[in-house]
C-alpha positions as CSV (number, residue, x, y, z in Angstrom):
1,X,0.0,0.0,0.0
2,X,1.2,3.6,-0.9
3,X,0.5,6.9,0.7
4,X,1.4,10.5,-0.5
5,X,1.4,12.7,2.8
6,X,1.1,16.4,2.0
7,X,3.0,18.3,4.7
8,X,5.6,17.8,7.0
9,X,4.6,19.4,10.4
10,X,2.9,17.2,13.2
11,X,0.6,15.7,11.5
12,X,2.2,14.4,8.5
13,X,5.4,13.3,10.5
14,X,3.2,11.2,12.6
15,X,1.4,10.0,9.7
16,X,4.3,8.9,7.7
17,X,6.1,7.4,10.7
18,X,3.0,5.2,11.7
19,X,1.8,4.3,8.3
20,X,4.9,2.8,7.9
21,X,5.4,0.8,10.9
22,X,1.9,-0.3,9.4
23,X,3.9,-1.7,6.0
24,X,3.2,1.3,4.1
25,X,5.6,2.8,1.3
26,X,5.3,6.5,2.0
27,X,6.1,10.0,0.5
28,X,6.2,13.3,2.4
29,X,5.8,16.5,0.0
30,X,7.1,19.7,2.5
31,X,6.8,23.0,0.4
32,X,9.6,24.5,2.9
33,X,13.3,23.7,1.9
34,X,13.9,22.2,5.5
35,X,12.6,21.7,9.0
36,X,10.7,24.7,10.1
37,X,13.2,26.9,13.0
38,X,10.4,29.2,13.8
39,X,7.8,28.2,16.1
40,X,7.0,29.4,20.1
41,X,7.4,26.8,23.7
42,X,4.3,25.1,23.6
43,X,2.5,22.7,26.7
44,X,2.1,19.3,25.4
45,X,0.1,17.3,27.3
46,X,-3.6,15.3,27.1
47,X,-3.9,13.1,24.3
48,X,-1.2,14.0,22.1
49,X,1.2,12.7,25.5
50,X,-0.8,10.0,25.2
51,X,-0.1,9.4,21.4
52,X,3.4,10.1,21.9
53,X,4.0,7.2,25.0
54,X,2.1,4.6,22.7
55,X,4.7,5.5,19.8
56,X,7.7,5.0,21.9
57,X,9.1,8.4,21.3
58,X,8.1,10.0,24.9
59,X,12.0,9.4,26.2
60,X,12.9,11.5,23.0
61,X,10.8,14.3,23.9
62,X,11.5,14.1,27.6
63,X,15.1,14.9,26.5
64,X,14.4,17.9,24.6
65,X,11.8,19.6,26.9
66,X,12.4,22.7,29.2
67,X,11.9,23.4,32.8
68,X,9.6,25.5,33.5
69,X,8.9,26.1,37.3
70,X,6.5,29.3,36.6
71,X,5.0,32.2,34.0
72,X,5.6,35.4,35.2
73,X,3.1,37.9,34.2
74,X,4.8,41.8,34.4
75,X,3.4,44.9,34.6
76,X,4.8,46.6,31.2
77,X,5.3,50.0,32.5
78,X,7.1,49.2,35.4
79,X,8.7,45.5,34.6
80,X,7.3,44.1,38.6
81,X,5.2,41.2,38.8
82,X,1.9,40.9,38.8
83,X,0.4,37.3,38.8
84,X,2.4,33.9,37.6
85,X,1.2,30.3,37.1
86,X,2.9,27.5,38.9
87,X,3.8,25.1,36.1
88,X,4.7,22.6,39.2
89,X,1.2,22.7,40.1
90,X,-0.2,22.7,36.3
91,X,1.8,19.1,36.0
92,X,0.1,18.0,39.3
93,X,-3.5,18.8,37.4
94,X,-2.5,16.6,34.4
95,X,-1.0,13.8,36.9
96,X,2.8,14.9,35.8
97,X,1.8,14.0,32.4
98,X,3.2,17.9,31.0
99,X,6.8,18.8,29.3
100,X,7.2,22.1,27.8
101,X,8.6,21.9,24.4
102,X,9.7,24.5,21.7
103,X,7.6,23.6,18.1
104,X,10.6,22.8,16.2
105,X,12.4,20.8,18.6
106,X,9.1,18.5,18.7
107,X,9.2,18.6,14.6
108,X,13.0,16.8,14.8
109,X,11.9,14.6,17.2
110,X,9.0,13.2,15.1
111,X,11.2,13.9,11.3
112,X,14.2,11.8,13.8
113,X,11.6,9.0,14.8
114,X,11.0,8.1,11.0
115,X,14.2,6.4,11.5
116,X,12.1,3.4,13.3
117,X,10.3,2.7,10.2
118,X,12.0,-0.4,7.8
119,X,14.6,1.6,5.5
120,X,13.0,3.3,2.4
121,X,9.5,3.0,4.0
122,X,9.5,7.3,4.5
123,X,10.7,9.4,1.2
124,X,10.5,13.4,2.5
125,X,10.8,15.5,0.0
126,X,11.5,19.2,1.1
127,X,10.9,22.0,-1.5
128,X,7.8,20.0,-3.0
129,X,4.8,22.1,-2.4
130,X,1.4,21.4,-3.6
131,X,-0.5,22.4,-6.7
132,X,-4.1,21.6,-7.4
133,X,-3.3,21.7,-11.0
134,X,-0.2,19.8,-10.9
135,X,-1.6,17.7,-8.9
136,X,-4.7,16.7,-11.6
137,X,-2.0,16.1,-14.3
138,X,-1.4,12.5,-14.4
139,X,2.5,13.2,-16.6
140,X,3.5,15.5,-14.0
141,X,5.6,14.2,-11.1
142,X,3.1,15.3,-8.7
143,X,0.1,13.9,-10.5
144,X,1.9,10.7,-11.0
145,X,2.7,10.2,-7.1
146,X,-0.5,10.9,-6.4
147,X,-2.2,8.5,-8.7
148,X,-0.4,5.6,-7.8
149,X,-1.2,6.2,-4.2
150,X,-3.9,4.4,-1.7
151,X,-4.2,7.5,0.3
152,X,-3.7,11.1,0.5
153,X,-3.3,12.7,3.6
154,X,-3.6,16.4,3.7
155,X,-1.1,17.9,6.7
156,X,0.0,20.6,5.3
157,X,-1.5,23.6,7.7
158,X,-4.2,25.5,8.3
159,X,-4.1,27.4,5.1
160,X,-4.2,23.7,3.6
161,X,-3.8,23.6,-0.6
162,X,-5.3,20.1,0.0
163,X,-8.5,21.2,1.5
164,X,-8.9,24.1,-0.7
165,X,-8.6,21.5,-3.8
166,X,-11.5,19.4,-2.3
167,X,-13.4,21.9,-0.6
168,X,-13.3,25.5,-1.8
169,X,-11.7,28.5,-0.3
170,X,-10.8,28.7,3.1
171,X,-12.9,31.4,3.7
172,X,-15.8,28.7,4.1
173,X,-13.7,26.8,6.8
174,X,-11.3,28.6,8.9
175,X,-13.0,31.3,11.6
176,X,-10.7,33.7,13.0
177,X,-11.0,34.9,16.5
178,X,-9.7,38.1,15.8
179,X,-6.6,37.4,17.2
180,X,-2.8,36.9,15.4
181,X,0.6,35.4,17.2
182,X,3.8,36.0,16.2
183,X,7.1,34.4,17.1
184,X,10.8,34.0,16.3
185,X,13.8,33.4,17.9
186,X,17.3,35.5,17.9
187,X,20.9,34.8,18.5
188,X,23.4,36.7,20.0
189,X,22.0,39.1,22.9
190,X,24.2,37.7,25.3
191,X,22.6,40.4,28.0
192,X,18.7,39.4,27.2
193,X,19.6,35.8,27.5
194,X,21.5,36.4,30.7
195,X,18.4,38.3,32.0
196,X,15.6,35.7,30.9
197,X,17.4,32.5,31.2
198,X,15.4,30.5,33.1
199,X,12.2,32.4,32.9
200,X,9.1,32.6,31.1
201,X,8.1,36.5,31.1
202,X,4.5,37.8,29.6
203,X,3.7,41.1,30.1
204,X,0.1,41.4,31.7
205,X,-1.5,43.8,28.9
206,X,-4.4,44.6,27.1
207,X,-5.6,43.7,23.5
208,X,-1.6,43.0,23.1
209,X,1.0,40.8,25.0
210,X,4.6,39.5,24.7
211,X,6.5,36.8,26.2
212,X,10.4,36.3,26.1
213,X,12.6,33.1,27.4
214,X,15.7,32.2,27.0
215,X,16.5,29.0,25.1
216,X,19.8,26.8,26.5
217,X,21.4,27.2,23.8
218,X,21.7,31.1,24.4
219,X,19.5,32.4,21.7
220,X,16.0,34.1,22.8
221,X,13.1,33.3,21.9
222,X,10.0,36.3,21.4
223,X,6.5,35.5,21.4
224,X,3.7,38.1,20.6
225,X,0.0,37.7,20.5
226,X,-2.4,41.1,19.1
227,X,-5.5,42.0,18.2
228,X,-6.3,42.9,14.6
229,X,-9.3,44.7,15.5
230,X,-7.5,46.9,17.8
231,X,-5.0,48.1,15.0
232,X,-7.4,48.9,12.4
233,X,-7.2,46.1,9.8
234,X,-4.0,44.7,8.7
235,X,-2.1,46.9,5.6
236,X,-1.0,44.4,2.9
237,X,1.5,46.1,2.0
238,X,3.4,46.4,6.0
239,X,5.8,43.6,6.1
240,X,5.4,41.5,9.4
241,X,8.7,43.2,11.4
242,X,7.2,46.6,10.6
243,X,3.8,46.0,11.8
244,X,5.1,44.4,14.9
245,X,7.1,47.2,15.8
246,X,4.3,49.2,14.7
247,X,2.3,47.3,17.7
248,X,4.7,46.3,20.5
249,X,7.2,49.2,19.9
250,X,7.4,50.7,23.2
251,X,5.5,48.4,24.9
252,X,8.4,47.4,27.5
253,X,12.5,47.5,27.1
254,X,13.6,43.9,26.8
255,X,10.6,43.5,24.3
256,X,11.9,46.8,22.3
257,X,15.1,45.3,22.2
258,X,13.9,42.2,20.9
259,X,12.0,43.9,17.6
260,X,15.4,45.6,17.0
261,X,16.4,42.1,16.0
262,X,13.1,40.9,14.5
263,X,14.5,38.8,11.4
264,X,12.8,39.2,7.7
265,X,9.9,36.6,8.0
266,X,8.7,35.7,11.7
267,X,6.2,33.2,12.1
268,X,3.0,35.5,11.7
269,X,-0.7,34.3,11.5
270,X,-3.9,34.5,12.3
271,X,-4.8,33.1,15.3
272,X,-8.3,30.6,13.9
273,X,-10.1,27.5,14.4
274,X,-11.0,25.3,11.3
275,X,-14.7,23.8,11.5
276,X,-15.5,21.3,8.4
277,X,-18.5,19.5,7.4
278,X,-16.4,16.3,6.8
279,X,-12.8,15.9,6.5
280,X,-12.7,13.4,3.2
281,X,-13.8,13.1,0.2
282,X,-12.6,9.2,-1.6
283,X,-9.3,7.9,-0.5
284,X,-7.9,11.6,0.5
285,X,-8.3,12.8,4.1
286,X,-7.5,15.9,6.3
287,X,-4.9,15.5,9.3
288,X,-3.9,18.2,12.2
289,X,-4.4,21.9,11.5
290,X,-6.1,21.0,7.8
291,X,-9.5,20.1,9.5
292,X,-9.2,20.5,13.2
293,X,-7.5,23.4,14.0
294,X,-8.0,24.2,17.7
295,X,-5.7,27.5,17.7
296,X,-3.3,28.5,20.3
297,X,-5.9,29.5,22.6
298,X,-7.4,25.8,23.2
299,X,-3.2,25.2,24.5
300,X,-3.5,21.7,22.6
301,X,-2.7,22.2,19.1
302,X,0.6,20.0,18.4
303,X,-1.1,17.4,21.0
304,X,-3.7,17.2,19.2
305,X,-2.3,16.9,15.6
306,X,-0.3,14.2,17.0
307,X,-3.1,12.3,19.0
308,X,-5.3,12.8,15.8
309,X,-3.0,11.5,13.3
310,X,-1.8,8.4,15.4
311,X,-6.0,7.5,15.4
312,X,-6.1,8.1,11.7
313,X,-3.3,5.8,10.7
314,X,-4.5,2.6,13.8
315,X,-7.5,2.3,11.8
316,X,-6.0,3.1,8.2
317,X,-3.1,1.1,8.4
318,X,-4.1,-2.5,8.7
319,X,-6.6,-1.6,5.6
320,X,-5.8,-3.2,2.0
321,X,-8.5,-2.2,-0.5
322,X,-10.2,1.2,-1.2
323,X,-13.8,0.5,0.6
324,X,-11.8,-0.5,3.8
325,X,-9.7,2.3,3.6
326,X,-13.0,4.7,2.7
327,X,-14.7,3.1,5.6
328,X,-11.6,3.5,8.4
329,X,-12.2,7.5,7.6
330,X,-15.2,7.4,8.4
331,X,-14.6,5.6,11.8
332,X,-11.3,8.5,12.2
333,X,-14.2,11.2,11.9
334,X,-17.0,9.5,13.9
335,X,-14.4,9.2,17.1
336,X,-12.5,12.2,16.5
337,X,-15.0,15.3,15.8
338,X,-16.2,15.5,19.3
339,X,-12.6,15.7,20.7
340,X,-12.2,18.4,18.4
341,X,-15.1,20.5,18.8
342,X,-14.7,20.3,22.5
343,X,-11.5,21.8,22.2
344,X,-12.3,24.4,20.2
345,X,-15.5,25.4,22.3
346,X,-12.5,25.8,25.1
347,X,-10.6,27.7,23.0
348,X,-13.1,30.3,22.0
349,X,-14.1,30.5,25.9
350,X,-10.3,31.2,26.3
351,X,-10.2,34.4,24.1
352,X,-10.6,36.9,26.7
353,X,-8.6,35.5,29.2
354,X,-5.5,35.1,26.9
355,X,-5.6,38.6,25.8
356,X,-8.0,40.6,27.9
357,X,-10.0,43.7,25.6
358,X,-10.2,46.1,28.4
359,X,-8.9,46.9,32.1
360,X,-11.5,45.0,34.0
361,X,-10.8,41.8,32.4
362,X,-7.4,42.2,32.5
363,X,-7.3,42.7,36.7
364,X,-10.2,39.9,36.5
365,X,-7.8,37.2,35.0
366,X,-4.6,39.2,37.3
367,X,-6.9,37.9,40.6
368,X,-7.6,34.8,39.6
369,X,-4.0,33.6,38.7
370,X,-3.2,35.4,42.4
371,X,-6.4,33.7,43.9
372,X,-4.9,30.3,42.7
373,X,-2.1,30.1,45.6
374,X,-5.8,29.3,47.4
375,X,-6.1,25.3,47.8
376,X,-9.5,25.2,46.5
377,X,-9.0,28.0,44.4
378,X,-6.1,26.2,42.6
379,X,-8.0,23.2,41.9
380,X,-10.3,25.3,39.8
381,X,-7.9,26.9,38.4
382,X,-5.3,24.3,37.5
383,X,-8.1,22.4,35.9
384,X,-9.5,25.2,34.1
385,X,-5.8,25.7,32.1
386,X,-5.2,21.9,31.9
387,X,-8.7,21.5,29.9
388,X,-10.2,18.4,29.3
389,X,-8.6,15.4,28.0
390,X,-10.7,13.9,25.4
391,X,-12.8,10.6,25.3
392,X,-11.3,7.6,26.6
393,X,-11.2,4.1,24.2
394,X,-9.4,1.6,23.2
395,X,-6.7,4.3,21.7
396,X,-7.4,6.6,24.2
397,X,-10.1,8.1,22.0
């Protein structure tokens, strides 16, 4: 059986890699040249820690993960504290079952962990994006891949070519919450390093915030979250440096410093959830961000591209004709839609109290992190950040 995954990220990594171990013969098309560098610290836990133990590749991670004791929240003006979370007692709420992990250092992991598949099972192909029309023409090399193939996953991001080949626009599909995040990472401020190493710094802000950590291996990382409807529109024509200093220029010192730096292309995108009416058509099928985005706000994204792709490929892989194969998507979508739309009903409940819109909000959110050091209190709290984790099953779904 032959598979053409479209997309290298989470979801096509895990894909390829399990597909594989299934006796698949599979090709990975990446439009970037290379492993993504950009990318912010992200909290993996819940299903997609699940996922990850079953695969064998939790020791990996664990190896790669950072130490976080807390999240200091700062008031910008002034640089003091004003609230933190206690990432000691986050892992308590998730039963220790929490590592902190920077995007791209969870993408090697996973492109690393192809290596367990029998040699010549995994072809990636970097620099091999998709085209709809390319794709239609049997004589091209695209085409031809993609005709001889079994199955088509479609892992290639929330502005997904796949979809938008099946589907329509992605205007239909992908709902912004009126949010975008940036991030990127910068070498050579030995002083910001020295000064953040160690700590995870947000400033507590309205309708805009920025973080900065230092990475071990001295760079530092930025990551910036803003409302679009509290700049008035985007321009087209502002690059992403110049609209972020644009919106976080003077905002607080180390965070100035850090735009001084800002390279070329940051990571820059809406922050959106992707709601489908079904996520196949034939032998082709959506993974990760495609047809389930959950966005940043949910806290589960990479978890869940991971949990959701492991599902997809147990029931694809042991299948050997095209009505099992048509039937196992269904099954994928029948277990997996009410994980997803619980996650994103978190996510849009989480809107305000990631970036608060006004003043009130803001000292709302600022007394109920400080409220937390409260046994009960905590509890709630804890909970309330650690979210739900999923529906329980043979696969953990």
């Amino acid at each position: 059986m032959r598979a053409v995954v479209i997309g290298a990220g989470m979801a096509g990594l895990t894909s390829a890699r399990q597909l594989a171990l299934a006796g698949w013969e599979v090709d990975v098309l990446e439009r970037a040249d290379g492993p993504r560098a950009d990318g912010y610290m992200m909290d993996f836990f819940g299903l997609g820690f699940d996922a990850a133990e079953r695969m064998g590749i939790l020791p990996r991670l664990r190896e790669v993960a950072y130490r976080i004791g807390e999240v200091e929240y700062v008031d910008a003006r002034t640089g003091k504290r004003t609230a933190s979370i206690d990432y000691d007692r986050f892992a308590e709420a998730v039963d220790g079952r929490l590592l902190s992990l920077m995007r791209p250092d969870l993408e090697l992991v996973l492109l690393d962990a192809l290596a367990d598949a029998p040699d010549g099972s995994v072809r990636v192909h970097y620099g091999a994006p998709y085209d709809a029309s390319a794709a239609a023409d049997s004589g091209s090399e695209l085409g031809g891949r993609l005709a001889d193939a079994d199955l088509v996953v479609g892992a290639d991001g929330i502005h997904s070519s796949v979809r938008e080949a099946l589907f329509g626009d992605e205007t239909q599909f992908v709902q912004p919450l009126g949010l975008r995040a940036a991030a990127y990472v910068i070498d050579g401020a030995p002083d910001l390093h020295a000064e953040f190493d160690g700590r995870f710094v947000l400033t507590d802000t309205v309708d805009r915030q920025a973080g900065i950590y230092g990475l071990r291996d001295g760079r530092v990382a930025a990551f910036l979250a803003y409302r679009e409807d509290a700049n008035d529109g985007l321009d087209p024509h502002e690059d992403a440096p110049t609209r972020l200093r644009r919106v976080f220029g003077g905002l607080w010192h180390p965070i100035d410093r850090l735009l001084e730096r800002c390279p070329p292309h940051p990571y820059d995108d809406v922050v959106a959830q992707v709601v489908l009416p079904r996520w196949h058509r034939g032998s082709t099928v959506l993974a990760g961000d495609g047809c389930q985005a959950v966005s940043l706000l949910a806290g589960q994204g990479a978890s869940m591209a991971i949990a959701g792709a492991e599902l997809l490929t147990e029931l694809v892989g042991p299948c050997r004709d095209a009505d099992a194969i048509e039937a196992a998507l269904g099954e994928v979508e029948r277990r997996w839609r009410p994980v997803v739309e619980e996650k994103q009903a978190a996510g849009r409940r989480a809107a305000n109290t990631f970036l608060p819109p006004d003043r009130f909000r803001l000292l709302l959110r600022r007394w109920v992190l400080r409220a937390s050091s409260l046994p009960v209190v905590d509890a709630l709290v804890m909970r309330s950040i650690a979210g739900g984790t999923g529906l329980k099953g043979g696969t953990g779904i």
